[in-house]
N, C-alpha and C positions, 0 to 999 in steps of 0.2 A: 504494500500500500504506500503512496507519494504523496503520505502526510504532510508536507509542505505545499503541495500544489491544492490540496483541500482546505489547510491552511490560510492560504492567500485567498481563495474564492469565497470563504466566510467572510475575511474581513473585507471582498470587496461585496460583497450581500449587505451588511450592516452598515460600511459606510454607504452603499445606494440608497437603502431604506431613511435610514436615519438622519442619513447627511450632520446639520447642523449642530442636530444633538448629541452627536455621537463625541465622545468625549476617550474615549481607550476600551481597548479590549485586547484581556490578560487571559493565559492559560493555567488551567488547574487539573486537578485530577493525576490519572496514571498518564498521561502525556507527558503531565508538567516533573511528572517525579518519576521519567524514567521506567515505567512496568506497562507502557500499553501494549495490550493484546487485541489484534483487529478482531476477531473471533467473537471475545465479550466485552471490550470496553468500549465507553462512548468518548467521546471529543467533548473535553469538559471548559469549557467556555463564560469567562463573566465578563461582562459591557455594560462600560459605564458611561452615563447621557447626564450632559450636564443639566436639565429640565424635565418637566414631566413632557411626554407627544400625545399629541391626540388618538383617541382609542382608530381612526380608520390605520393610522401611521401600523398599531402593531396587528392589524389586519392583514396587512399587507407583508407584514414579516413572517407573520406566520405563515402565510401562501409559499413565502419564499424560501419559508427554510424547510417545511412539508416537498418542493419541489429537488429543494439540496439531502433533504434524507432521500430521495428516491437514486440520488445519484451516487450515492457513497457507497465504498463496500465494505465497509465494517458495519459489525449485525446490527449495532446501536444507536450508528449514526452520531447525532449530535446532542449535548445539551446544556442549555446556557441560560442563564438569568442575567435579567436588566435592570440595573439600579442607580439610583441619584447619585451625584458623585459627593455629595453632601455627607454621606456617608461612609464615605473612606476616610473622613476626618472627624466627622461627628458621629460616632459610631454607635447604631441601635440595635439592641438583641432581644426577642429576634428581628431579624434585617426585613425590613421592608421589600419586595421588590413590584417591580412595574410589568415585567414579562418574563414567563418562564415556558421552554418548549426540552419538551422531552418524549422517546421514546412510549413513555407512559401514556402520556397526551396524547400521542401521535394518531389516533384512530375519533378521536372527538374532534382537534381539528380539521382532519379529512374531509368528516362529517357534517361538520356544522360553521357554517363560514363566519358565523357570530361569536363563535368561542374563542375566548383569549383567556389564559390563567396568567392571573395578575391582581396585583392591589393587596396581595393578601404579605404574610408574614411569615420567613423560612429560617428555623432555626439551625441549619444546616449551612446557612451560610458563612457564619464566624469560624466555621473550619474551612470553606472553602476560600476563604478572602484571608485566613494564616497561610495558608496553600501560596497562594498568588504572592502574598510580602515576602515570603523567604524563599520560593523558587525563585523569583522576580523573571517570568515569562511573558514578557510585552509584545503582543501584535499589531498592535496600535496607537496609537499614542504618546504620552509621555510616559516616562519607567517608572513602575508603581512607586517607589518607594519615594519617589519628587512630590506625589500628589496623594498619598495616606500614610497613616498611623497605624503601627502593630496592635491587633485587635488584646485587646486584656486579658491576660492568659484565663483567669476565673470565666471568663464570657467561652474563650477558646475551650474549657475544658468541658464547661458546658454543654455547647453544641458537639463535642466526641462522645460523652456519656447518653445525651439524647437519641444518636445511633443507636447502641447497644443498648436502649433499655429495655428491651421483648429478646433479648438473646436466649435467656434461659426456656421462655417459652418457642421461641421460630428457629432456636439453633438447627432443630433435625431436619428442618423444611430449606433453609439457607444456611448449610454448613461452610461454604467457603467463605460468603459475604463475613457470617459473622465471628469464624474462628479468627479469620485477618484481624478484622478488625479491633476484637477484643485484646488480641496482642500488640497494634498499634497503638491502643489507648493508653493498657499497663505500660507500657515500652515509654510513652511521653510522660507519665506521671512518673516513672524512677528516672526516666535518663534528662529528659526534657528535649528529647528530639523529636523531632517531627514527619512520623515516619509515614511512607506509602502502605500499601495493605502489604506487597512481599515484603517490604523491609520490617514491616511490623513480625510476619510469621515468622522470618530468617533471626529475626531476634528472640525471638519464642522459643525456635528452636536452641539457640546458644542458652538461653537465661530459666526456662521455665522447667518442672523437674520432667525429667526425661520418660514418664510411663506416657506422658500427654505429645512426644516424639511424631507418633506414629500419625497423631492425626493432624499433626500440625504439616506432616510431609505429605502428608494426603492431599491437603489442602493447597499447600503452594503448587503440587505438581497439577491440580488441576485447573488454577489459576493460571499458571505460564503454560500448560497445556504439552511441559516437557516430557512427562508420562501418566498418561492417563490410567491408574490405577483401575480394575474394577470391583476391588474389596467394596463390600458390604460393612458398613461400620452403623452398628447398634444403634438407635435413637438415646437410648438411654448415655451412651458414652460420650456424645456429644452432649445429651443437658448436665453430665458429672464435669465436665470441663468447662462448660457456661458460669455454673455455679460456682466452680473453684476461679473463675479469673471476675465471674462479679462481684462475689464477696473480697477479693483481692483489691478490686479498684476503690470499692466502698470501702474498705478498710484503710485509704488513703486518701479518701476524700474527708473522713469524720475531722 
């Protein structure tokens, strides 16, 4: 895949659409940190407008970015929120934003040419906007770090636990999403790094007691897609490890 050249036709998408208001657009995600798999990751994208636009403005981006997911061949496609830039310095949690298109959406937009998901408030963003300060991946604009403030690490920690708070119950339904991730989270609360979901598991693997090995290699192999295992791993040993790394994070938050 010539993630560059899909690269550059997003940002020339949003600066058509948005033109005036278009203020930068920073990369996030496993792009930005290094772990993308075209198979299962999306192209994790924030854009930031100095103003609010009028609802036909994200009418229209949504047509266009519905038309750039048909073009892409990564399974996920794209997904990016649009926010005031007022808040890259004035910073609210959770984060406001004005447009969000994702995979998830992808079948309501198609649908329904009125629908826009926007106006509401995504707690998910003060990790995705720590992502952006300290990769510092600029597509557009000025370099993030000229025009925002590192988001407050209590806000930051916030939104990582917000993820994982249904682990114990979703772990056996989304074991990769949340084995990563829950090792991501302990992994920034002892080290204070900022890790992607493999770096989070690769440090699992080093740091966490070794009977939890097995699934933790599970995991990463079926995230990088380097061997796709087909063990059958128990529902139950995945929520015995849920519990062991929540009570672990909880017992570091008190």
């Amino acid at each position: 895949m010539d993630t560059e050249r899909y690269l550059r036709q997003a940002v020339d998408l949003f600066e058509e659409v948005l033109g005036e208001h278009l203020s930068g657009i920073y990369l996030h995600g496993s792009l930005a940190m290094g772990c993308y798999r075209p198979e299962q990751s999306d192209i994790d994208l924030l854009v930031v407008i100095h103003n609010k636009a009028h609802f036909p403005v994200y009418q229209r981006l949504a047509r266009r970015i519905v038309e750039f997911q048909d073009s892409l061949p990564n399974r996920r496609g794209i997904e990016c929120s649009v926010i005031l830039k007022q808040y890259l310095t004035d910073f609210v949690h959770p984060t406001p934003f004005e447009f969000h298109f994702s995979d998830f959406h992808l079948d309501r937009y198609r649908q329904d040419e009125h629908y826009i998901c926007g106006g509401f408030e995504d707690a998910d963003l003060a990790a995705h906007l720590t992502v952006v300060y300290h990769r510092e991946k600029t597509l557009y604009g000025p370099a993030i770090r000229s025009v925002m403030l590192p988001v407050n690490e209590r806000l930051y920690i916030q939104s990582l636990v917000y993820d994982i708070e249904n682990a114990v119950e979703d772990i056996a339904d989304k074991p990769v999403y949340f084995t990563l991730n829950l090792c991501r989270v302990l992994g920034y609360l002892v080290e204070k790094n900022i890790f992607s979901k493999q770096e989070g598991g690769e440090w699992g693997l080093r740091i966490l007691p070794s009977p939890y090995g097995p699934l933790i290699n599970h995991c990463l192999a079926e995230y990088t897609r380097a061997d796709c295992s087909s063990e059958v791993i128990p529902p139950e040993e995945w929520r015995e490890f849920a519990v062991y790394m929540t009570d672990r994070i909880n017992s570091m938050l008190d």
